[in-house]
C-alpha positions, 0 to 999 in steps of 0.5 A: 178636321186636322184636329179630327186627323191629328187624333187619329195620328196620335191614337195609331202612335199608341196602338203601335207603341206596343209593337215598336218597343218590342221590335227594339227590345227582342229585335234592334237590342239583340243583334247590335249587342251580338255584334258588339259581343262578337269582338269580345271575349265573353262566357257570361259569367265574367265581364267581356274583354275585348280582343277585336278581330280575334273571334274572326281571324280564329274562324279562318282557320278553325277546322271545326268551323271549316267543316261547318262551312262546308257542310252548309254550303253542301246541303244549300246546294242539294235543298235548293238545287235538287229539292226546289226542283224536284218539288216544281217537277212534282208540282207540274205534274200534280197540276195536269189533273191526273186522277188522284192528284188531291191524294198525291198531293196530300201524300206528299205534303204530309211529312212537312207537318211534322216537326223537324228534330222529331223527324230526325230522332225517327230517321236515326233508327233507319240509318243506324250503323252495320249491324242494325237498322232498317236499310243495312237490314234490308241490306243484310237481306240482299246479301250486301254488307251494311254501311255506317251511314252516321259512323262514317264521315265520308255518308253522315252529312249525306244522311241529313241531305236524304232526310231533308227531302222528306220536306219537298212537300212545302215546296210543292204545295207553292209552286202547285199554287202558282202554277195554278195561277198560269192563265190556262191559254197560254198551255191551250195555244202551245198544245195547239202549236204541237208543243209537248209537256217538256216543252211547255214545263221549259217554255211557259211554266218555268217563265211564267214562275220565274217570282215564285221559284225566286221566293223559294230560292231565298227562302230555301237560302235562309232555311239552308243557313239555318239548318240545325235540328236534323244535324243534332237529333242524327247526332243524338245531342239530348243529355249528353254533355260531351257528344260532338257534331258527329263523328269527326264533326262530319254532321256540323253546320254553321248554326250548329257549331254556334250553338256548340260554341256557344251553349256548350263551350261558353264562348259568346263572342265566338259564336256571335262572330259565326252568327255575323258570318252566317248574315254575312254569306245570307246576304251576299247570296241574296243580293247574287240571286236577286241579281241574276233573277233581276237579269232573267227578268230584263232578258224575257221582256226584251225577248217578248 
């Protein structure tokens, strides 16, 4: 019997191996050696000369990389500010069964399918600059003076803000699972108390989601510090070498300047210390929401 066992032990060690050596080549190898770059500096071409801190300490006061910075934390405020709760908003009212709702709820899924840089090249045309495209167009129509939506730095980033709410629908699509799940009882007995929409959105459907809005907090924190497709196809970057992050970098993020830095400008060590950075801030979020949520968490059961 423990020969039998030991077989089998060894024959979920091979099957395994695949996997783990994988895991080690394409995961673990990469992201030590981007550490290791990021005190370097290093074009790929020549061999790496070491410089310690130095990537970093130019970051803090790169205004590039500032804007960046800025931009990001921008659009992470509104994705998963605004566009987590208008997807649960839109969720909880899908949920009441009003007639119709399988088609709302397609409708509004729909736009997540499509992919992300191809929406953005589809975007660019609506919001061209004054004297063309759809809004200022519409605009012209109105007798209002068009605006330089993507020309303008003070609106450009507004615009990737805009497009991105295009793909609540994903959003929606899970807290609508969720709510689902809530056992109908706990509405039956509110409604029964007299308790209105508002108040059983407030005071059974938020609580009783309180894991599923986490998962989409994080998960709208790692997409936030990600975004980069929607930036680059506003900023029309496909086959020209010497296009920037939009006019005075106004549609620059984080992993947009890394690749900027990175696959334009050929600085490696430069753009592994931003990729460090954005791990950095991902984690420090992660670890402040699971926090707050572990203490929303202990505060409901010690009220109940």
């Amino acid at each position: 019997m423990a020969g039998l066992i030991q077989r089998r032990n060894r024959m979920g060690m091979v099957y395994t191996l695949p996997w783990l050596v994988g895991f080690l080549c394409f995961q673990v190898f990469p992201i030590g050696y981007s550490l290791f770059v990021s005190f370097h500096k290093w074009d790929m071409f020549t061999k790496p000369k070491y410089i310690g801190l130095a990537n970093y300490q130019q970051l803090l006061t790169d205004p590039r990389f500032l804007i960046s910075f800025r931009n990001t934390l921008l659009f992470m405020v509104f994705s998963m500010g605004l566009g987590i709760s208008l997807g649960l908003f839109i969720a909880a009212l899908l949920a009441e069964n009003i007639k119709g709702a399988d088609v709302y709820r397609t409708i509004f899924y729909l736009p997540s399918l499509v992919v992300p840089i191809a929406f953005g090249m589809m975007m660019r045309p609506i919001f061209a600059g004054e004297g063309f495209g759809l809004i200022n167009l519409t605009l012209n129509l109105l007798g209002i003076k068009g605006v330089a939506w993507l020309d303008n730095p003070a609106t450009a980033f507004w615009v990737v803000i805009i497009t991105n709410f295009w793909f609540i629908g994903a959003c929606m699509v899970i807290f609508w699972a969720g709510i689902k799940n809530i056992s109908p009882t706990y509405y039956e007995a509110a409604e029964i108390d007299g308790a209105g929409w508002w108040s059983r959105f407030f005071h059974i459907t938020i609580p009783m989601l309180s894991p599923v809005i986490f998962f989409q907090i994080v998960s709208g924190l790692i997409y936030a510090l990600q975004i980069f497709d929607i930036p680059i196809a506003l900023a029309n970057l496909a086959g020209n070498y010497r296009a920037v992050m939009g006019r005075n970098d106004a549609l620059g993020t984080l992993v947009f300047y890394l690749y900027m830095e990175g696959f334009r400008n050929w600085r490696m060590g430069k753009a592994a210390a931003i990729g460090w950075v954005i791990l950095l801030i991902g984690l420090v979020f992660s670890l402040l929401i699971l926090r707050i949520m572990r203490h929303t968490w202990r505060t409901g059961e010690a009220a109940q």
